[in-house]
C-alpha positions as CSV (number, residue, x, y, z in Angstrom):
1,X,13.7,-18.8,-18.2
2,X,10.7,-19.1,-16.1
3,X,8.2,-16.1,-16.0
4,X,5.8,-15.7,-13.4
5,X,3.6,-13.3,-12.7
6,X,2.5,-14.5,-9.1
7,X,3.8,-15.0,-5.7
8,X,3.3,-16.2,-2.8
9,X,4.0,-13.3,-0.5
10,X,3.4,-10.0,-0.7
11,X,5.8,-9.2,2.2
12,X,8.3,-11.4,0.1
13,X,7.4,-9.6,-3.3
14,X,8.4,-6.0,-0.9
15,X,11.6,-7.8,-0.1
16,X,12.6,-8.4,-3.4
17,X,11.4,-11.0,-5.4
18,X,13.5,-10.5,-8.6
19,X,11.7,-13.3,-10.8
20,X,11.2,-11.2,-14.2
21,X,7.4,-10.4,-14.9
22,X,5.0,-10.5,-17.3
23,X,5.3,-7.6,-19.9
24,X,7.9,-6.3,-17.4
25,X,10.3,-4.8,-20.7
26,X,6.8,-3.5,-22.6
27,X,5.2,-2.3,-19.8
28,X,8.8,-0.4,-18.2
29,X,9.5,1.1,-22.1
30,X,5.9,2.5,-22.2
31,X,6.2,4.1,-19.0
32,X,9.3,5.2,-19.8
33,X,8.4,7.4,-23.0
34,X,5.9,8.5,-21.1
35,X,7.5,9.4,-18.1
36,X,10.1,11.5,-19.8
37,X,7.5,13.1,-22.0
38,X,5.6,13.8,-19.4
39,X,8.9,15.4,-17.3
40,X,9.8,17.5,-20.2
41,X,6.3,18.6,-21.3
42,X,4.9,19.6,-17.8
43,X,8.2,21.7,-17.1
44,X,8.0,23.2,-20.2
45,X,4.6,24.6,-19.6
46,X,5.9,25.8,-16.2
47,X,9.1,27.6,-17.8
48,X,7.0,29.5,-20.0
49,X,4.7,30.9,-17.5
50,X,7.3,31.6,-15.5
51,X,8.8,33.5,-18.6
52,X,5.7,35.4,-19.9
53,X,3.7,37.7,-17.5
54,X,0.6,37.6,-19.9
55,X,0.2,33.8,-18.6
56,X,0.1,34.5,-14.8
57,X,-3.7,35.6,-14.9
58,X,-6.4,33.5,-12.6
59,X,-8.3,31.8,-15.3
60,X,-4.4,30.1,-15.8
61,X,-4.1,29.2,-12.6
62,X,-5.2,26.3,-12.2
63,X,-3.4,25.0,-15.6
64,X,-0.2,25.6,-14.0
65,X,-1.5,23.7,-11.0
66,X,-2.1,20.7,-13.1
67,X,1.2,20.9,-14.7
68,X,3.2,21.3,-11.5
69,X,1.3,17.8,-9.7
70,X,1.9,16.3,-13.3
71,X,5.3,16.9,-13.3
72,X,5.5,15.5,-9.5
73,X,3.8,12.3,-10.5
74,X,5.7,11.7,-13.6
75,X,8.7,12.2,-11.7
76,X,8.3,10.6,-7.8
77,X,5.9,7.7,-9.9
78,X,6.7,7.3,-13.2
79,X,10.7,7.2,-13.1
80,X,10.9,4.5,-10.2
81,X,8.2,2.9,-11.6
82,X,10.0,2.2,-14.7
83,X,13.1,1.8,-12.9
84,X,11.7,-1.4,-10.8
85,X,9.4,-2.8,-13.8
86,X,12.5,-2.9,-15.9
87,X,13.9,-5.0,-12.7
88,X,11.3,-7.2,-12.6
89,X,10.5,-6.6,-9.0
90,X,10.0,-4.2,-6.2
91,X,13.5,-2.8,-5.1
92,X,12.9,-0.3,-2.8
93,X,11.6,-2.0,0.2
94,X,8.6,-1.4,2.4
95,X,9.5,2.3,3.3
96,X,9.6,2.8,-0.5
97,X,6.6,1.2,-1.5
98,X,4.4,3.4,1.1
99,X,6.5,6.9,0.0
100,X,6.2,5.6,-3.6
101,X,2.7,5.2,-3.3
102,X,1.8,8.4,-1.5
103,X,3.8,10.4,-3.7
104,X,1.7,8.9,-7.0
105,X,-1.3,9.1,-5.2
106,X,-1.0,12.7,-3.2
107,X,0.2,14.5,-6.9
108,X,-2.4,12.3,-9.0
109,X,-5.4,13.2,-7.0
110,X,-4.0,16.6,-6.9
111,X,-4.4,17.1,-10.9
112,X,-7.5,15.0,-10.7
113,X,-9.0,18.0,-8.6
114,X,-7.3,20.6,-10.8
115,X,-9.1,19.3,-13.5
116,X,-12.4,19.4,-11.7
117,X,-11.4,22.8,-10.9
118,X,-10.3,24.0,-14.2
119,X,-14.1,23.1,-15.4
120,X,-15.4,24.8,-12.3
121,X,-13.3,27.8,-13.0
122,X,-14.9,28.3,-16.6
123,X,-18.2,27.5,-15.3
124,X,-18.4,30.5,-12.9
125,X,-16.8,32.8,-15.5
126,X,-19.7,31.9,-18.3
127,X,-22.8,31.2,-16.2
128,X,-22.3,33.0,-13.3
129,X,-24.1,31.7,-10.6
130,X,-22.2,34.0,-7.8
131,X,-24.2,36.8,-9.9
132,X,-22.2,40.2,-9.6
133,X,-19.4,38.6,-8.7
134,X,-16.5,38.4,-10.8
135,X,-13.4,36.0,-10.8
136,X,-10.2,36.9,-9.5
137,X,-7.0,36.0,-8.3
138,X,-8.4,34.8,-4.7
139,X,-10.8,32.7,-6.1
140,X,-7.8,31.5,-8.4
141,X,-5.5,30.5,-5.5
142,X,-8.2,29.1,-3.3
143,X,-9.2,26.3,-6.2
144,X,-5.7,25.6,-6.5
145,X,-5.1,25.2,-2.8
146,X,-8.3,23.0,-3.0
147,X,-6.8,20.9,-5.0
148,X,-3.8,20.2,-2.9
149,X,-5.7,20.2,0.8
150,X,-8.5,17.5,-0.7
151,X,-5.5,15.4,-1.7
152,X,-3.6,15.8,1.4
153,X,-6.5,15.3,3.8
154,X,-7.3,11.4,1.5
155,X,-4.4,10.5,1.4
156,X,-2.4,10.9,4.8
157,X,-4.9,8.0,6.3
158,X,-3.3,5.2,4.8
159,X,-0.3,6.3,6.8
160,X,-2.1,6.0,10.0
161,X,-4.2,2.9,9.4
162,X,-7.1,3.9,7.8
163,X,-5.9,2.2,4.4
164,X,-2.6,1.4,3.1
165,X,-0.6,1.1,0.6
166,X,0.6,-1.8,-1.2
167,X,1.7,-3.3,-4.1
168,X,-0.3,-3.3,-6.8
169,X,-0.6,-5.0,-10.6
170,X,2.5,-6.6,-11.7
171,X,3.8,-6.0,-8.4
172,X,6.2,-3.7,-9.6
173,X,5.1,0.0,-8.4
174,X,2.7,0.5,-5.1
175,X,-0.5,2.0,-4.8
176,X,-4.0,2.1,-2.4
177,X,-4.8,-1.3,-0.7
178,X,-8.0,-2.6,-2.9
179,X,-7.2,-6.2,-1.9
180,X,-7.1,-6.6,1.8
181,X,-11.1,-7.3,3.2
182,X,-10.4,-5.6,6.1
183,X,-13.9,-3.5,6.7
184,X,-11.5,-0.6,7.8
185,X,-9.5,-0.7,4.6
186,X,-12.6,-1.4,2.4
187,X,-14.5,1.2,3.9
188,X,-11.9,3.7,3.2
189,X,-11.4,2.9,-0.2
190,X,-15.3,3.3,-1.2
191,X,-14.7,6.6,0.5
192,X,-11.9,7.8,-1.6
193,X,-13.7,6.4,-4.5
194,X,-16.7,8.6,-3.8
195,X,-14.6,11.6,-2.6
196,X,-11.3,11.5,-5.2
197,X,-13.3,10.1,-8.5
198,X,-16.7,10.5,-7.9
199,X,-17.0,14.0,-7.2
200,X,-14.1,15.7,-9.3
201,X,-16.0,13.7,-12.3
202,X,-19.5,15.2,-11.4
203,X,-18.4,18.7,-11.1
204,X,-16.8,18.1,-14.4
205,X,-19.7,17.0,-16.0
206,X,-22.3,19.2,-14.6
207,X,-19.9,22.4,-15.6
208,X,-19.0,21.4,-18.7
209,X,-23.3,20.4,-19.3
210,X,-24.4,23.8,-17.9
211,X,-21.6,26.1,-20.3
212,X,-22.4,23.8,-23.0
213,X,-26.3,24.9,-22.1
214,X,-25.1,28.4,-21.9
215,X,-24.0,28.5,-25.4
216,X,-26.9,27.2,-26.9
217,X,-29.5,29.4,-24.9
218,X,-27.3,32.8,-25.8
219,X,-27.2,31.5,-29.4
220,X,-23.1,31.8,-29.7
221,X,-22.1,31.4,-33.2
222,X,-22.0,27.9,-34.6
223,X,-18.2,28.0,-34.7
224,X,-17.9,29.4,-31.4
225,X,-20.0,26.6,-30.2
226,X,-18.4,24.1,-32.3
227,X,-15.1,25.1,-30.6
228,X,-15.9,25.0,-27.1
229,X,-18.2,21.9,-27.6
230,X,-15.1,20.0,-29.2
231,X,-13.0,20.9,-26.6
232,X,-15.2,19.8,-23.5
233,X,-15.7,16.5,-25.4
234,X,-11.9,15.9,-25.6
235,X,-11.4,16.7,-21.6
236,X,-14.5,14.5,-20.8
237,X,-13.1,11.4,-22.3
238,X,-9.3,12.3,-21.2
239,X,-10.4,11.9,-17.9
240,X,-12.3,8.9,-18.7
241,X,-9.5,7.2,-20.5
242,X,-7.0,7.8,-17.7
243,X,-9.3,7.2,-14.8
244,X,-12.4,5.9,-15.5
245,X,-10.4,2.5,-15.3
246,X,-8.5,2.6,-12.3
247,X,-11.4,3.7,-9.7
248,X,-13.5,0.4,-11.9
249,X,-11.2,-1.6,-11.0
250,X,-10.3,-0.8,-7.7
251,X,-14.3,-0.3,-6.8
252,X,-14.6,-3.7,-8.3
253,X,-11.9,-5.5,-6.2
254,X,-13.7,-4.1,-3.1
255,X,-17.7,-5.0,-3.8
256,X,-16.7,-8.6,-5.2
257,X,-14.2,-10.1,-2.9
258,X,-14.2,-13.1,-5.3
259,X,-13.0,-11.8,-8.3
260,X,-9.7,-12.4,-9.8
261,X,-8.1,-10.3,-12.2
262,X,-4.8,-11.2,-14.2
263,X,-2.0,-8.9,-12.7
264,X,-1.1,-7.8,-16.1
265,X,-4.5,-6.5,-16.9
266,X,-4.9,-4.9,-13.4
267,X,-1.5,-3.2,-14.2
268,X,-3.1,-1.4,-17.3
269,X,-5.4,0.8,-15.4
270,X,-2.7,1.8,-13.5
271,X,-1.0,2.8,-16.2
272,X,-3.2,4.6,-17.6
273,X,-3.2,7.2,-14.6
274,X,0.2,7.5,-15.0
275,X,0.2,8.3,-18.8
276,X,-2.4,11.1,-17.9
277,X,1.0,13.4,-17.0
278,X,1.1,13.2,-20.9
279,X,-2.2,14.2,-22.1
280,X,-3.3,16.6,-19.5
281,X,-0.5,19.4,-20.8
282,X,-1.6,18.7,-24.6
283,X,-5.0,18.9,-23.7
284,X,-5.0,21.4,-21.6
285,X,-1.5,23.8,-22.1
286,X,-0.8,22.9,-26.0
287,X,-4.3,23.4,-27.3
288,X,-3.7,26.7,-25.4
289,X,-3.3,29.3,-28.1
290,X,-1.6,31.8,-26.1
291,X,1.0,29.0,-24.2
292,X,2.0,27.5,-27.5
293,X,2.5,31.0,-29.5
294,X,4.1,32.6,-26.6
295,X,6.2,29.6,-26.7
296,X,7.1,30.0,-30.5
297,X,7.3,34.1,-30.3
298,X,7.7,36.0,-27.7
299,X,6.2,38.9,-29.4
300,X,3.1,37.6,-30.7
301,X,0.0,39.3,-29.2
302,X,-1.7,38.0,-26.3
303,X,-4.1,35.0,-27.0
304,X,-6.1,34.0,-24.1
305,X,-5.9,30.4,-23.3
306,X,-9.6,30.6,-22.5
307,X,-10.4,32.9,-25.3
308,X,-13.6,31.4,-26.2
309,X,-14.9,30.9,-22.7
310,X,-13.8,34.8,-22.6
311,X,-15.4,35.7,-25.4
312,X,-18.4,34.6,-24.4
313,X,-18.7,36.3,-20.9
314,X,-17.1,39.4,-22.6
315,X,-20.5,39.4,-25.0
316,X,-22.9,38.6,-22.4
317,X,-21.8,40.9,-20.1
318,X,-20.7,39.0,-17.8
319,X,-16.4,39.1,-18.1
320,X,-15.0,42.0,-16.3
């Protein structure tokens, strides 16, 4: 049986090229644990919050956020996505490979941003730089909706012709055009590179930097720091595991018109995005103290998820 991992249309690869391809079985099985995982983890978290008052409190917020545009991109992605890597090729036509890839992209940016947001939130509630004022549920819903508008607003284009979508990798899932040299579509992609990467990664690392910085000026007990310190490192290179690669390799394809990269290997990055649906609710939700006891018992007492960040404000004055 021949395998191929190349052909000569795209158009033709939209229609239905069914020739198996490379690492078509590995690659469909990963996705496929981690699709399912992904499902049942992300609606999990959502079930308990739902469940459990204590949990709907702004500093949450924006971790349910991240849970419900997991959930959508490990469903609308990750299931289809397995379904036509399993194939071997593209099933679902044209119409399905533009949907497909809006879907993916609209719910991936959208927990990209809640992550930027989630470090933004515990920023203002430790260093408070709005000064006397506090965080509440308006500030809450506004860094959700945020999330959702900046998503909406960079990734509509592509349907209009700023952009497109296409099929990416092992030409088995779609995603953003990086290969066409159109200056229009080129152009757009450094923009969405800047505006969907760029910045939610710079607000997570200056937030992150300046509590960090907060911790050591107060002088916050060694295990306090130790604590938070840990945790921000683990979110730092989660998001650099799961994204780091993709916008490299997309921002790659775009400044060196030249290069070629092995489909298999460009399919890895895209992967990786995909898999985040997975770590983002154990980083994020089961590391959470009070999700994963309210989980166990109903009755235990109330465990902030941000308990440390909390504490902190609560001893500096500055958690109300």
């Amino acid at each position: 049986m021949e395998i191929t991992c190349l052909s000569d249309s795209r158009e033709d690869r939209i229609e239905g090229d069914q020739k198996p391809k490379c690492g078509a079985a590995l690659f469909a099985a990963i996705l496929g644990v981690f699709s399912v995982a992904g499902i049942l983890l992300n609606a999990l978290v959502i079930i308990v919050t739902l469940r459990h008052k204590q949990l709907r409190q702004p500093l949450n917020y924006a971790l349910v956020n991240l849970a419900v545009a997991d959930l959508g991109c490990a469903a609308l992605g990750g299931v289809p996505t397995v379904v036509t890597t399993a194939m071997g090729y593209f099933s679902l036509g044209r119409i399905g490979c533009v949907l497909e890839a809006f879907a993916v992209a609209f719910f991936g940016i959208a927990a990209l941003c809640s992550v930027a947001v989630i470090a933004l939130d515990r920023y203002v509630v430790v260093c408070r730089p709005l000064g006397t004022v506090t965080f509440q549920t308006k500030h809450a819903m506004a860094g959700v909706a945020a999330s959702w508008v900046w998503s909406f607003i960079w990734n509509t284009p592509p349907l209009f012709g700023w952009g497109g979508y296409e099929l990416e990798g092992v030409q088995t899932s779609c995603g953003p055009d990086w290969y066409s040299r159109d200056l229009g579509t080129r152009s757009f992609i450094i923009c969405y590179f800047l505006f969907c990467f760029a910045i939610p990664f710079s607000t997570i690392v200056v937030s992150y930097t300046s509590l960090l910085h907060k911790l050591r000026q107060v002088g916050v007990g060694s295990a306090s720091e130790v604590q938070v310190s840990r945790m921000v490192v683990v979110m730092v290179l989660a998001f650099l595991l799961t994204w780091l690669p993709y916008a490299s390799f997309a921002l790659s394809v775009v400044i060196i018109p030249d290069l070629y990269i092995n489909p298999v290997i460009a399919a890895v990055p895209m992967y990786l995005t995909k898999c985040s649906t997975v770590f983002n609710p154990i980083i994020y939700i089961f590391m959470n103290r009070q999700v994963s006891r309210r989980e166990k018992d109903d009755k235990r007492p109330d465990c902030n998820s941000t308990k440390a960040f909390q504490k902190l404000a609560t001893n500096l004055r500055f958690w109300r």
